[in-house]
Backbone as JSON Lines, residues from 0, in Angstrom:
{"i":0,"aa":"X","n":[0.85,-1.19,0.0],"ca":[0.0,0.0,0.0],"c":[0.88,1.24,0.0]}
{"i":1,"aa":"X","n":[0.48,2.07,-1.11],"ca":[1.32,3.2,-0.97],"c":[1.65,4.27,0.17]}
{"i":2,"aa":"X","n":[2.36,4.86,0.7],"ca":[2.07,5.36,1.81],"c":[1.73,6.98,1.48]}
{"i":3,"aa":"X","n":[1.06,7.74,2.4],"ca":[0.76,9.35,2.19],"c":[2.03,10.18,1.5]}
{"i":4,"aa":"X","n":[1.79,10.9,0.71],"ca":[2.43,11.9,0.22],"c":[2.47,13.46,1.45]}
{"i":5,"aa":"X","n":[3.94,13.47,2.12],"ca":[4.08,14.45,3.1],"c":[5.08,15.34,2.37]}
{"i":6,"aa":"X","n":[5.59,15.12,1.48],"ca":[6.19,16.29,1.23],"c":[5.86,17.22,-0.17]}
{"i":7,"aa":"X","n":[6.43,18.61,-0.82],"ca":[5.93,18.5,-1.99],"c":[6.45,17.7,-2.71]}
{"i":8,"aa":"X","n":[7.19,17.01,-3.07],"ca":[7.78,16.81,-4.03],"c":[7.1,15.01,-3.98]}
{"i":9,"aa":"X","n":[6.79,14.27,-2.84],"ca":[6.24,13.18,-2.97],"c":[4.15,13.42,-3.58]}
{"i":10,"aa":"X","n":[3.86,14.48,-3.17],"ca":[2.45,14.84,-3.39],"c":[2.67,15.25,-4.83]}
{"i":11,"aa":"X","n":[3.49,15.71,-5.61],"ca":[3.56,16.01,-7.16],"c":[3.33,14.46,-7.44]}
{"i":12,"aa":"X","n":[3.99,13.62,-6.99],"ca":[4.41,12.17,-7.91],"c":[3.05,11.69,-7.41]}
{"i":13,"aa":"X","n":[2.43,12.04,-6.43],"ca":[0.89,11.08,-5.98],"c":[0.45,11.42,-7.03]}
{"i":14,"aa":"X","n":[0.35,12.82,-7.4],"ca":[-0.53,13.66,-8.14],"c":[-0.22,13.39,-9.63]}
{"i":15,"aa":"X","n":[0.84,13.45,-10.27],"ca":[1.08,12.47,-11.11],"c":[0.92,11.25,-11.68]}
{"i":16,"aa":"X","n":[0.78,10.15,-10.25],"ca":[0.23,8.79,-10.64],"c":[-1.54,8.99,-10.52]}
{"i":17,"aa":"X","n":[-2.14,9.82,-9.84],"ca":[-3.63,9.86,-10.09],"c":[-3.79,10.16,-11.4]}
{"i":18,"aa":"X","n":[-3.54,10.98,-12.04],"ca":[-4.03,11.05,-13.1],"c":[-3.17,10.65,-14.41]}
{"i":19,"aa":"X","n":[-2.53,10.29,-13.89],"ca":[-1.85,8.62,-15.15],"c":[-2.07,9.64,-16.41]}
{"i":20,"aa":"X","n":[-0.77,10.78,-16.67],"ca":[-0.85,11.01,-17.73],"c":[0.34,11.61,-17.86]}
{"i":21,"aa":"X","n":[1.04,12.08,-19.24],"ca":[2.31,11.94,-19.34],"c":[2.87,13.84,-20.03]}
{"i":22,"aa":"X","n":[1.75,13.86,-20.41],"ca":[1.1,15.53,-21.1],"c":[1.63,16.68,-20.27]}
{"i":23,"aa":"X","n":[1.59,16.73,-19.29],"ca":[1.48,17.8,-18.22],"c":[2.92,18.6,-18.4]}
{"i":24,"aa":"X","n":[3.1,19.52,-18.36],"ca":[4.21,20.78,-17.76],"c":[4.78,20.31,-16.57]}
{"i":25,"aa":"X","n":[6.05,20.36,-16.2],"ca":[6.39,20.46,-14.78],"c":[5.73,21.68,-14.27]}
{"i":26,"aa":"X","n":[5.3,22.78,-14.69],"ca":[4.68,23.82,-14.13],"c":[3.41,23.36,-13.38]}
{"i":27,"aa":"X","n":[2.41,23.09,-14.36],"ca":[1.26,22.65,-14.42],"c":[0.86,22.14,-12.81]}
{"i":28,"aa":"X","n":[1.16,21.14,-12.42],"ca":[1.38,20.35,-11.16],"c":[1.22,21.33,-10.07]}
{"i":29,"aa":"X","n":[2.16,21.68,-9.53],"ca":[2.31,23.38,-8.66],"c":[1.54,24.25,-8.88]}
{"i":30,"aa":"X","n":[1.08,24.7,-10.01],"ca":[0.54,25.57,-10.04],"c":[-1.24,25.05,-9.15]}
{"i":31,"aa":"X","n":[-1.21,23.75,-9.64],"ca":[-2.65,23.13,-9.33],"c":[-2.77,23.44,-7.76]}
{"i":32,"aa":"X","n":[-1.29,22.91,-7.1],"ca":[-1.35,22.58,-5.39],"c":[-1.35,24.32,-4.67]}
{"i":33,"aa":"X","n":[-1.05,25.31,-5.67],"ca":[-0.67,26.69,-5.14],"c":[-2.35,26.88,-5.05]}
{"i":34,"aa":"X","n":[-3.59,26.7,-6.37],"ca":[-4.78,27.08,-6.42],"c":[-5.35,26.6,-5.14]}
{"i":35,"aa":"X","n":[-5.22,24.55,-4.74],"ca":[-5.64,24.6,-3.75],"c":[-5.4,25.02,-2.5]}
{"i":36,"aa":"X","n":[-4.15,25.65,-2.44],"ca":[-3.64,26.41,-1.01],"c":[-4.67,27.54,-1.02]}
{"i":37,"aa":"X","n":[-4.77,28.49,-1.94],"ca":[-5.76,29.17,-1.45],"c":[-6.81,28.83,-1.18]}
{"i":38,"aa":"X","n":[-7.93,28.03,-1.5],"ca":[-8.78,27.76,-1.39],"c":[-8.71,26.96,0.45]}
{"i":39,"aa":"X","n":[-7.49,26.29,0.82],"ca":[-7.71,25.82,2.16],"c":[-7.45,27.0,3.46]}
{"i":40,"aa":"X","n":[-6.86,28.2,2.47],"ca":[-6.68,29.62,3.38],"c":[-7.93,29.83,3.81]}
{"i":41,"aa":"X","n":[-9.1,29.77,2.8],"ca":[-10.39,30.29,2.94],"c":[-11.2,29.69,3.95]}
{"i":42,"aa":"X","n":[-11.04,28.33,3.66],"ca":[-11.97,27.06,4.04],"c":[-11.77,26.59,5.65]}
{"i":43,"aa":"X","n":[-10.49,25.99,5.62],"ca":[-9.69,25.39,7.04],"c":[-9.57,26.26,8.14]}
{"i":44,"aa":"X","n":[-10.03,25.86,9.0],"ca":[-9.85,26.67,10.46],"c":[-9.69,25.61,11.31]}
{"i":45,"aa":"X","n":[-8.23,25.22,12.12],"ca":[-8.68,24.72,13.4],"c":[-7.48,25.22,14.05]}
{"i":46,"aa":"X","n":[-7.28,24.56,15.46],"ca":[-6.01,25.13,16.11],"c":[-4.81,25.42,15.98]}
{"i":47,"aa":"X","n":[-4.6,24.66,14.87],"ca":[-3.36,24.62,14.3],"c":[-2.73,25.6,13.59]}
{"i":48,"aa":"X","n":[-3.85,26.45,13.26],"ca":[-3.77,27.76,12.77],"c":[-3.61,28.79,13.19]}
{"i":49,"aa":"X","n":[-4.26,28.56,14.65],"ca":[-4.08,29.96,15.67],"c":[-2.59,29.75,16.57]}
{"i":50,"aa":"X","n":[-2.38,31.42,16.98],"ca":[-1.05,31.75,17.22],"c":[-1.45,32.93,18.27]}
{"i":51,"aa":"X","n":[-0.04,33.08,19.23],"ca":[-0.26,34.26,19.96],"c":[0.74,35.24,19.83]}
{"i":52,"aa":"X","n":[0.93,36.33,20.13],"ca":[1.84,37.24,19.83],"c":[1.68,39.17,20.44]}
{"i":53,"aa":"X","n":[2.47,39.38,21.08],"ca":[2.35,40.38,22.21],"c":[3.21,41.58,21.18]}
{"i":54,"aa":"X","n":[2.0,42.51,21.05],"ca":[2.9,43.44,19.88],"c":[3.23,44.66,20.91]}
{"i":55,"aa":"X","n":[3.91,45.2,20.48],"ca":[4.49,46.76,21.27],"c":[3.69,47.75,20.86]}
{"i":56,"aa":"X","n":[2.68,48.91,21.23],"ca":[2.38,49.79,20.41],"c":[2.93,51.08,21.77]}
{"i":57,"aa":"X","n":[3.28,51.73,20.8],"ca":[3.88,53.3,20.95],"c":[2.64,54.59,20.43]}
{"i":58,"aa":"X","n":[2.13,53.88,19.31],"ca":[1.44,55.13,18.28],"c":[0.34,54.28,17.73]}
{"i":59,"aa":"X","n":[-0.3,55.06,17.22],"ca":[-1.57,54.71,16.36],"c":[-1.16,53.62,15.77]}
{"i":60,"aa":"X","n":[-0.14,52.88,14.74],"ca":[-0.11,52.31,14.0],"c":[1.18,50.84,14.42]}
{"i":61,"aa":"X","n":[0.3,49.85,14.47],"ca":[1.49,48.46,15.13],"c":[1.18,47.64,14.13]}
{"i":62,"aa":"X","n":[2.77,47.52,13.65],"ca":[2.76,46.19,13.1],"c":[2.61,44.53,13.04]}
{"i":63,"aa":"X","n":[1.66,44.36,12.51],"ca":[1.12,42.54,12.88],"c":[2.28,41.52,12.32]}
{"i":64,"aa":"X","n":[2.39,40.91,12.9],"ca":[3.02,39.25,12.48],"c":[2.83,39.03,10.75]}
{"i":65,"aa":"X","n":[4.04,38.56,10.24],"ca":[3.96,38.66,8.91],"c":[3.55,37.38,8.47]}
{"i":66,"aa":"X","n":[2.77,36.03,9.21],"ca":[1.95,34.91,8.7],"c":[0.68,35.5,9.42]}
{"i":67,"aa":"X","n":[0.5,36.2,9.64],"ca":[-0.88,36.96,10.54],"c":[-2.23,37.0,8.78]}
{"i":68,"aa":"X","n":[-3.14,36.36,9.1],"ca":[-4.53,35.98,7.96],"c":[-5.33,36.29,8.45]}
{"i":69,"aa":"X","n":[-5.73,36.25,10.02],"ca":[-7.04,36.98,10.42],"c":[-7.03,37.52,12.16]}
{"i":70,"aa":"X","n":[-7.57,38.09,12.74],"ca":[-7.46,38.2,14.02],"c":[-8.95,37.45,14.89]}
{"i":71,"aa":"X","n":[-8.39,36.74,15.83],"ca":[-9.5,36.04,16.91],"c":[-9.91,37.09,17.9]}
{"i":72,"aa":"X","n":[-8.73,37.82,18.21],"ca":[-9.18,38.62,19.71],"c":[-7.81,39.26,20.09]}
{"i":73,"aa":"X","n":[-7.82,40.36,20.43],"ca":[-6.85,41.01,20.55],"c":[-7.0,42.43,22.09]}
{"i":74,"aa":"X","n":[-6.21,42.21,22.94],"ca":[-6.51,43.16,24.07],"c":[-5.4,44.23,24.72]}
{"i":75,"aa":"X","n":[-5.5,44.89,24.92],"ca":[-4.75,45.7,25.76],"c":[-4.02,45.0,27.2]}
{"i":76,"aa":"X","n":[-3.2,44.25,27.7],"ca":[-2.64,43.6,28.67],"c":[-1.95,45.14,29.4]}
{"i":77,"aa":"X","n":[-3.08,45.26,30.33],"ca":[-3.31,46.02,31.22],"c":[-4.31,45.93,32.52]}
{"i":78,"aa":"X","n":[-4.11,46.61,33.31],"ca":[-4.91,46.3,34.5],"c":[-5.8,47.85,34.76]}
{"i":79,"aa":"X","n":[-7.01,47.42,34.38],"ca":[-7.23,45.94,33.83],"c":[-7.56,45.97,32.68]}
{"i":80,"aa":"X","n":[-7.74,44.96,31.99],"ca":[-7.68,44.8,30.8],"c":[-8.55,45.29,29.8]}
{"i":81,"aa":"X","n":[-7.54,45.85,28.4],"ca":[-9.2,46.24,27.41],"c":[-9.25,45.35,26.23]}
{"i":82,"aa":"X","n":[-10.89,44.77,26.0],"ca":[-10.69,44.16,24.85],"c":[-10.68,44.91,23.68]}
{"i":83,"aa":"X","n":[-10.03,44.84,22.8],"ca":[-10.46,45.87,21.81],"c":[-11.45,45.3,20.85]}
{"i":84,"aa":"X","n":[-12.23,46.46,20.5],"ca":[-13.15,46.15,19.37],"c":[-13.22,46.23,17.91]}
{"i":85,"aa":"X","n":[-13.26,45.31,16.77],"ca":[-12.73,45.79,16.05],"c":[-13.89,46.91,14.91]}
{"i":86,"aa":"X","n":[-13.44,47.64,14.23],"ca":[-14.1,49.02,13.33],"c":[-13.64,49.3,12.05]}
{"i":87,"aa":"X","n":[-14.7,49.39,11.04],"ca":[-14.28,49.73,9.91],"c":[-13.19,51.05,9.89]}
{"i":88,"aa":"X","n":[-12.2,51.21,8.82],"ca":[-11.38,52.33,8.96],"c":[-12.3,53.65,9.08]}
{"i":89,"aa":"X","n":[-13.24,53.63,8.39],"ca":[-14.21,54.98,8.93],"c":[-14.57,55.06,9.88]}
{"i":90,"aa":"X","n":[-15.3,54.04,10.56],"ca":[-15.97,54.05,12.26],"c":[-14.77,54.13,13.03]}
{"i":91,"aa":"X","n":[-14.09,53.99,12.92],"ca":[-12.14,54.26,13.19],"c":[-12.42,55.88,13.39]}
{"i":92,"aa":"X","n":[-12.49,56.32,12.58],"ca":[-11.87,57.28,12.18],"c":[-13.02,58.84,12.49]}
{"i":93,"aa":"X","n":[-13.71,58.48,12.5],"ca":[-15.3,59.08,12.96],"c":[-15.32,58.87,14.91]}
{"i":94,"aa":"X","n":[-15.18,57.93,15.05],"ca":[-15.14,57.48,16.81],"c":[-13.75,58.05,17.56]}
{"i":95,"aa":"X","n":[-12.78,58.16,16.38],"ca":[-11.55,58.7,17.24],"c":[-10.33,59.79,16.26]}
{"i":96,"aa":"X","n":[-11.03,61.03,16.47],"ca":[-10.03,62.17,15.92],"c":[-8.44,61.82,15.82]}
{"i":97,"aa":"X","n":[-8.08,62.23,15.12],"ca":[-6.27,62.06,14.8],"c":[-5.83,62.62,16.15]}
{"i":98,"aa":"X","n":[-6.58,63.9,16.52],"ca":[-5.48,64.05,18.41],"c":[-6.19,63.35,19.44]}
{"i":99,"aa":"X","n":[-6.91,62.63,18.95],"ca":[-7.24,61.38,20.12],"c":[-6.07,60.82,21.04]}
{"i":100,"aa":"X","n":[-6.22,60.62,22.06],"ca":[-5.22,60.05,22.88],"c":[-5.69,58.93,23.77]}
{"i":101,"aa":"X","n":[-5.22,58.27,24.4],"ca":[-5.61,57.82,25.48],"c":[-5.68,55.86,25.58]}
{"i":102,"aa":"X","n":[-6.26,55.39,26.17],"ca":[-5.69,53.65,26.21],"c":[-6.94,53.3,25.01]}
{"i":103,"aa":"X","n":[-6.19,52.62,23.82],"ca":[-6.87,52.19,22.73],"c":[-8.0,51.62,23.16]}
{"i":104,"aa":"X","n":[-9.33,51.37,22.41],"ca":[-10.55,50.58,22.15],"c":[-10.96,50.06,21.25]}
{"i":105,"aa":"X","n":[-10.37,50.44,20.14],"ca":[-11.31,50.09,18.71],"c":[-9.69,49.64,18.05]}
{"i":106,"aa":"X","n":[-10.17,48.64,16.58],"ca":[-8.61,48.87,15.78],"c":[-9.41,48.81,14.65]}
{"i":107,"aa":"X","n":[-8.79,48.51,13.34],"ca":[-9.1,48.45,12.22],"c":[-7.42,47.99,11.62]}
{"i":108,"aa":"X","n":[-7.34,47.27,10.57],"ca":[-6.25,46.14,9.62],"c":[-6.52,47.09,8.38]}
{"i":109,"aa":"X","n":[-5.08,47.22,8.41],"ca":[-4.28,48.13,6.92],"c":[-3.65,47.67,6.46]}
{"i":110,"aa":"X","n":[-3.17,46.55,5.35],"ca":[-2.25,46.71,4.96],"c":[-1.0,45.95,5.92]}
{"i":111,"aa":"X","n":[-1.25,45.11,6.71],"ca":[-0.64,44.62,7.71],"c":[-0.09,45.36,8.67]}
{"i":112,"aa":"X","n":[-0.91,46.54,8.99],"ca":[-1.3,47.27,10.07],"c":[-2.0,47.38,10.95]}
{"i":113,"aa":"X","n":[-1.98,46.89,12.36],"ca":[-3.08,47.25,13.04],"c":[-3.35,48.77,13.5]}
{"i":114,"aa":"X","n":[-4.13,49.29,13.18],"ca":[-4.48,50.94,13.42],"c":[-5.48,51.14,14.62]}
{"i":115,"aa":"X","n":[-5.04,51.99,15.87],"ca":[-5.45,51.82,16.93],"c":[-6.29,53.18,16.9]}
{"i":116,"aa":"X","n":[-7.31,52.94,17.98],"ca":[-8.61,54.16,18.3],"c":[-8.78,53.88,19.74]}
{"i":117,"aa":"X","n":[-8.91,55.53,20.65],"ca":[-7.46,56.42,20.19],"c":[-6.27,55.75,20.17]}
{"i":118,"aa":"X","n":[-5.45,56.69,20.14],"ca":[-3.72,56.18,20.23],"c":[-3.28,56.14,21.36]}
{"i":119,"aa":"X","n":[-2.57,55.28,21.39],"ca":[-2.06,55.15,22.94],"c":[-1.53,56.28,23.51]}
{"i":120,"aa":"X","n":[-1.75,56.89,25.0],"ca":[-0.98,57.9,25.02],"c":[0.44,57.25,25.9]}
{"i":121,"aa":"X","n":[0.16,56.57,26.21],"ca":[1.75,55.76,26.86],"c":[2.51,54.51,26.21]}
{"i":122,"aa":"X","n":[3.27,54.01,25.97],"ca":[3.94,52.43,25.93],"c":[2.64,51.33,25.99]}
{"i":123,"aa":"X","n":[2.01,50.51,25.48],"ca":[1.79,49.51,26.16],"c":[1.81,48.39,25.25]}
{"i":124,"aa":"X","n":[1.54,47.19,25.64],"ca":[1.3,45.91,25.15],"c":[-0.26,45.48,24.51]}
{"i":125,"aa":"X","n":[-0.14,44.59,23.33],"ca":[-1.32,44.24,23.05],"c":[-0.93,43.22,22.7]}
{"i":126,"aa":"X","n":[-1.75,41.96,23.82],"ca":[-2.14,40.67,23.6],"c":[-3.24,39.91,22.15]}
{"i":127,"aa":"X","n":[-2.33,39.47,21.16],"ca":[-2.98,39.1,20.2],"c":[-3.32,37.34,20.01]}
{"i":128,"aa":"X","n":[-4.31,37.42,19.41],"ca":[-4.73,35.7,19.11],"c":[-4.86,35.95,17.51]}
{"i":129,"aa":"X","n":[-4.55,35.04,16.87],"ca":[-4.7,35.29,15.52],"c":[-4.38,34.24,14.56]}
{"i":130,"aa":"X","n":[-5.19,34.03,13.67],"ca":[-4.75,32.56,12.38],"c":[-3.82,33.17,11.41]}
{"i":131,"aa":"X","n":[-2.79,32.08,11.75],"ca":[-1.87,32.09,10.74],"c":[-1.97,31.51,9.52]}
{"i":132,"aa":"X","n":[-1.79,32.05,8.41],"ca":[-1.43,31.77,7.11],"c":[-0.87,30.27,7.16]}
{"i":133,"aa":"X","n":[-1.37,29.21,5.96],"ca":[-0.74,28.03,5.67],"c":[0.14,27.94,5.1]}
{"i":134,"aa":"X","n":[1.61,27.57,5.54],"ca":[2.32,27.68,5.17],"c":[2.6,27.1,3.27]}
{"i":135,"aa":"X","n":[2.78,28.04,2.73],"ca":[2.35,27.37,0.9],"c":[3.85,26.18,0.84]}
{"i":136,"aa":"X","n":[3.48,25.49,0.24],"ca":[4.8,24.36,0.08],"c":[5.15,24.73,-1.46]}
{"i":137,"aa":"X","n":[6.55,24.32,-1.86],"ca":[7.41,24.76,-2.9],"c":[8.81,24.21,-2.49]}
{"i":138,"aa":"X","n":[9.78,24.84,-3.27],"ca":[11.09,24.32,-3.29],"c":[11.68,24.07,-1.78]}
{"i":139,"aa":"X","n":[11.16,25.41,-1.03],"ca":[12.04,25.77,0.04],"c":[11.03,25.55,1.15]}
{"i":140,"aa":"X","n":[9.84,24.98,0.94],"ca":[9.11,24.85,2.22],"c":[8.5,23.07,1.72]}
{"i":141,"aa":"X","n":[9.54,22.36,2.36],"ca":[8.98,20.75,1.65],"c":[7.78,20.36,2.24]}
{"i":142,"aa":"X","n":[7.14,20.61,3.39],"ca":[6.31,20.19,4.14],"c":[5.58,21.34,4.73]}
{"i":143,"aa":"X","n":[4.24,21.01,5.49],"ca":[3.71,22.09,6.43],"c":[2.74,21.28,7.4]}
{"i":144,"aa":"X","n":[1.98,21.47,8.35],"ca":[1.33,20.43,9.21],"c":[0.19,20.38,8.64]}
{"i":145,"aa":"X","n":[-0.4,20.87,7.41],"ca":[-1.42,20.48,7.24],"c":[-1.68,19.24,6.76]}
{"i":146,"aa":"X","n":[-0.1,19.44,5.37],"ca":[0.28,17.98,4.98],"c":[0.45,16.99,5.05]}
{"i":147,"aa":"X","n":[1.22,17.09,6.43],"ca":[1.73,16.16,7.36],"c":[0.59,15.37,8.03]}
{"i":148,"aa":"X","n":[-0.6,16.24,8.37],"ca":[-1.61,15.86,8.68],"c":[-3.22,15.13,8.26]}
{"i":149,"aa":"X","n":[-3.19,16.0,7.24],"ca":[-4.12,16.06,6.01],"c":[-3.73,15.67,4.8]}
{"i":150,"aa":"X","n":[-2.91,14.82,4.1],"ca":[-2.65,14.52,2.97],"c":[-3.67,14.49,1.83]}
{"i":151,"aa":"X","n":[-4.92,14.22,2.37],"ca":[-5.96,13.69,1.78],"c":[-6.51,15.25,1.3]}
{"i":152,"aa":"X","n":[-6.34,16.12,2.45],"ca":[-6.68,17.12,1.32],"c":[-6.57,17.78,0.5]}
{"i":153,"aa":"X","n":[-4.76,17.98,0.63],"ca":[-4.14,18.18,-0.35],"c":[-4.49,17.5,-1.58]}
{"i":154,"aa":"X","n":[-4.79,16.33,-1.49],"ca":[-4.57,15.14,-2.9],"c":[-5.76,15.3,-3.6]}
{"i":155,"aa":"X","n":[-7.25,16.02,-2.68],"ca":[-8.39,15.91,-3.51],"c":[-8.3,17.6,-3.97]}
{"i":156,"aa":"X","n":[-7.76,18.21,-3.0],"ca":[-7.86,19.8,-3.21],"c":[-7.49,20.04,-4.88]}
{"i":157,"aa":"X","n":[-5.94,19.56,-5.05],"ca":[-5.0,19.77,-6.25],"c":[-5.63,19.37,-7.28]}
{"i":158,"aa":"X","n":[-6.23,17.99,-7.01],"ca":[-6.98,16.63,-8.21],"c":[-7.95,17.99,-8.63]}
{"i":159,"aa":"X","n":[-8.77,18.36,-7.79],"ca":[-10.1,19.45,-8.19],"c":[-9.71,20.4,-9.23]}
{"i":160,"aa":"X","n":[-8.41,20.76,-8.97],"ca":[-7.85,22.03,-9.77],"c":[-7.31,21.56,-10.77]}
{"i":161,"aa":"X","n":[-6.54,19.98,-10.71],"ca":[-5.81,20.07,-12.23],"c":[-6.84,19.59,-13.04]}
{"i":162,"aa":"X","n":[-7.82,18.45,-12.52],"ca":[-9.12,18.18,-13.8],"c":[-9.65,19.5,-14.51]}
{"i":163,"aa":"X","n":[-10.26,20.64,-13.52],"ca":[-10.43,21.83,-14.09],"c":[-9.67,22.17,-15.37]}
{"i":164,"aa":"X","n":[-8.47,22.25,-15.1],"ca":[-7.29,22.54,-16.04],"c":[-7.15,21.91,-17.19]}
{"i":165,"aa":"X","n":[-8.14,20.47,-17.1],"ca":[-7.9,19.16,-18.04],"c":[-9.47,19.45,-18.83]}
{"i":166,"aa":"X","n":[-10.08,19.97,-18.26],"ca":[-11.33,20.9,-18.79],"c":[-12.22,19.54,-17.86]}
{"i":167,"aa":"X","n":[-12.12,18.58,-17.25],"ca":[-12.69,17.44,-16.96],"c":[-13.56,17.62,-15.87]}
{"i":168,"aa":"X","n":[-14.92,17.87,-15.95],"ca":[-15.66,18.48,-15.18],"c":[-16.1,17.54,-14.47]}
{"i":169,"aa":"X","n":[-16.46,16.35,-14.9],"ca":[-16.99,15.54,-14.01],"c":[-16.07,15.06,-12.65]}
{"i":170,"aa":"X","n":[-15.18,14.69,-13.24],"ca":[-13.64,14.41,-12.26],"c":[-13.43,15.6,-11.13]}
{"i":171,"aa":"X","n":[-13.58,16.98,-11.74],"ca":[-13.12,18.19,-11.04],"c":[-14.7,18.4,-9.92]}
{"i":172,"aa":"X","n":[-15.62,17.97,-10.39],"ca":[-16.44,18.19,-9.51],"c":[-16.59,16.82,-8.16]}
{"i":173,"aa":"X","n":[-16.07,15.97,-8.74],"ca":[-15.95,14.51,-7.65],"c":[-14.85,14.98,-6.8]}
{"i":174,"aa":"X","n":[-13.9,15.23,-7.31],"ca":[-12.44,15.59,-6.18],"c":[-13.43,16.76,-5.15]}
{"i":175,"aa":"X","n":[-13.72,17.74,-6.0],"ca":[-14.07,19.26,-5.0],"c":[-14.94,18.86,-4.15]}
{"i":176,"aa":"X","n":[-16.02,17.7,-4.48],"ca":[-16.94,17.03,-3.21],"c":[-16.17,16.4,-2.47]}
{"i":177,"aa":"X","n":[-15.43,15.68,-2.59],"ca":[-14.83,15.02,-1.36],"c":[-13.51,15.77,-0.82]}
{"i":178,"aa":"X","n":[-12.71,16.88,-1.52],"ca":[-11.91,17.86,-0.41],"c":[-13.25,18.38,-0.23]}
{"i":179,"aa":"X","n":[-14.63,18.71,-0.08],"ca":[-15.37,19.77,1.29],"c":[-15.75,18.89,2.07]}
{"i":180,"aa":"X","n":[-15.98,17.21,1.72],"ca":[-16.25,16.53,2.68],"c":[-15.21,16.29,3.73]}
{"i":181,"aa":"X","n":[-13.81,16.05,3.44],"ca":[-12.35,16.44,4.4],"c":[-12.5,18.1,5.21]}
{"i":182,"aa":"X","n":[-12.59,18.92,4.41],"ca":[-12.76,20.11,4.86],"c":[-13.77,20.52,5.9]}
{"i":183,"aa":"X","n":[-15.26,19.92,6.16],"ca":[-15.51,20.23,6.99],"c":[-15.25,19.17,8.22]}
{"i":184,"aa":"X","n":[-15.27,18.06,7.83],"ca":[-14.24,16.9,8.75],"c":[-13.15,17.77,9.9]}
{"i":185,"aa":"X","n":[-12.53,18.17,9.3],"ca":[-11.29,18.52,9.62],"c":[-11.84,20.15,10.45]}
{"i":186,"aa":"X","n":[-13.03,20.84,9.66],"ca":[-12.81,22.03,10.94],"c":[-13.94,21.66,11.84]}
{"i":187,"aa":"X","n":[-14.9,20.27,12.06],"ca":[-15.62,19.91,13.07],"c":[-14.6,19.8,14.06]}
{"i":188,"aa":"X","n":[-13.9,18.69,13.9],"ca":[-12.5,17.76,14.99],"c":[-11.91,19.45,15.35]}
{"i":189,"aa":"X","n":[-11.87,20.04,14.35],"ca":[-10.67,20.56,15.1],"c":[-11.75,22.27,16.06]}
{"i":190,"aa":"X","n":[-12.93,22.19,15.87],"ca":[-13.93,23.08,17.18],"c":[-13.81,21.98,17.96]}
{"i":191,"aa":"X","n":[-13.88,20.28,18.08],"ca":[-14.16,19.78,19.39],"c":[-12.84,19.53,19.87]}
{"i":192,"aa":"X","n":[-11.74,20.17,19.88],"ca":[-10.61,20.0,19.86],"c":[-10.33,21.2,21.25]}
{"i":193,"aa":"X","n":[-10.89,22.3,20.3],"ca":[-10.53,23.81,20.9],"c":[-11.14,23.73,21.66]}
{"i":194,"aa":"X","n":[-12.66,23.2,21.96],"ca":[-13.64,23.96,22.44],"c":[-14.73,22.38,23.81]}
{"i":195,"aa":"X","n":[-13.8,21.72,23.0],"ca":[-14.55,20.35,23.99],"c":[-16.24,20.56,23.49]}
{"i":196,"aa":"X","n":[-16.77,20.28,25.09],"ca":[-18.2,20.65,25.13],"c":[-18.68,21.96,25.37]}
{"i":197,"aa":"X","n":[-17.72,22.69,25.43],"ca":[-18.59,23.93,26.37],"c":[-19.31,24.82,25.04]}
{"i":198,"aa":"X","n":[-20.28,25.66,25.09],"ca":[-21.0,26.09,24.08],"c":[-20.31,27.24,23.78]}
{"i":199,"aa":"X","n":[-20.24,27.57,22.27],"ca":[-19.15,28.14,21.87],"c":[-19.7,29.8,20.98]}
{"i":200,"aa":"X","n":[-19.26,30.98,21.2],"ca":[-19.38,32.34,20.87],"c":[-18.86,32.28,19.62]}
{"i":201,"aa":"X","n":[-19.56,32.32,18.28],"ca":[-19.14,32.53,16.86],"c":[-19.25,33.58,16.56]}
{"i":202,"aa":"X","n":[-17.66,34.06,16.53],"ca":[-16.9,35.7,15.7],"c":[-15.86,35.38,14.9]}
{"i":203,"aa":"X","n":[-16.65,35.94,13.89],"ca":[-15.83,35.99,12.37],"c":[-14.53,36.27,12.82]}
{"i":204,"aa":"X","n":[-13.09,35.98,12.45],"ca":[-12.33,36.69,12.29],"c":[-12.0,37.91,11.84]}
{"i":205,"aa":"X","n":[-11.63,39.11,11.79],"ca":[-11.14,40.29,10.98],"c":[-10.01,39.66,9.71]}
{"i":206,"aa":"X","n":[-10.29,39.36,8.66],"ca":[-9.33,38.67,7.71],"c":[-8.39,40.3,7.08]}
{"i":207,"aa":"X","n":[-7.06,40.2,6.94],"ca":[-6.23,40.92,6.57],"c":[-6.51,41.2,5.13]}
């Protein structure tokens, strides 16, 4: 029995022997597994994704974590503590004048900016929770834990995209049903993971 494809370069050759054909670009291949990376950016949520990270803000404007994709919750680590809320850049900007001062409440995402309302008027810390970006696989990134974990979705994700490519609709629509049947698999396990039994508060992320 063959065993899972964990790296890229073993998931090209899976992906290769699924569709038993000899036609293809070395491009072609990659390009398929890059389409389904985005699509599992969109889709996949479980713990494995979330991260913590204590940013410095001085001024209106703090820079986020550069695998930073969406924010869970983010607070002022202070006594006592503020959660901040998050605001469109206008309700930003309407709720807190440019000489605003004082311990932030509101933010709003620029550009991989977090933009604070008001501005701090002292030093402080902000406690962040936030989903990280999947790591995309290629030359220099052979593996990532989704892979490692999920092979299967990789293998139906890619299959979905290269039939597309092969114009093969019937094929491209069988793979894309069974990566959403993995896909929501994978973000059930991974709420009873985070969250056990206890009944659980659904907030969108702020996506970058």
């Amino acid at each position: 029995m063959p065993s899972d494809p964990v790296t890229w370069t073993a998931l090209k050759a899976t992906l290769a022997n699924w569709l038993n054909r000899d036609d293809l670009s070395t491009t072609e291949i990659p390009e398929a597994i890059a389409l389904a990376e985005r699509r599992f950016q969109r889709t996949l949520f479980t713990p494995d994704r979330e991260a913590e990270a204590t940013l410095a803000a001085a001024a209106e404007a703090v820079t986020l974590p550069a695998d930073l994709w969406g924010i869970r919750a983010a607070y002022v680590d202070a006594d006592p503590k503020v959660v901040l809320e998050p605001m469109s850049l206008n309700q930003l900007r309407e709720t807190w004048p440019a000489a605003a001062a004082g311990k932030p409440q509101n933010y709003t995402i620029r550009g991989g900016i977090m933009l604070l309302g008001p501005a701090p008027d002292s030093s402080c810390s902000i406690r962040l929770t936030y989903i990280q970006t999947i790591p995309a696989l290629g030359a220099s990134q052979a593996t990532n834990w989704l892979l490692t974990a999920h092979p299967d979705a990789y293998l139906h994700g890619s299959l979905a995209e290269l039939h597309l490519l092969l114009a093969d609709e019937p094929r491209a629509a069988l793979h894309t049903a069974r990566f959403e049947e993995i896909a929501a698999e994978i973000n059930r396990v991974g709420r009873a993971r985070s969250h056990g039994g206890a009944p659980q508060r659904i907030r969108a992320p702020q996506v970058v």
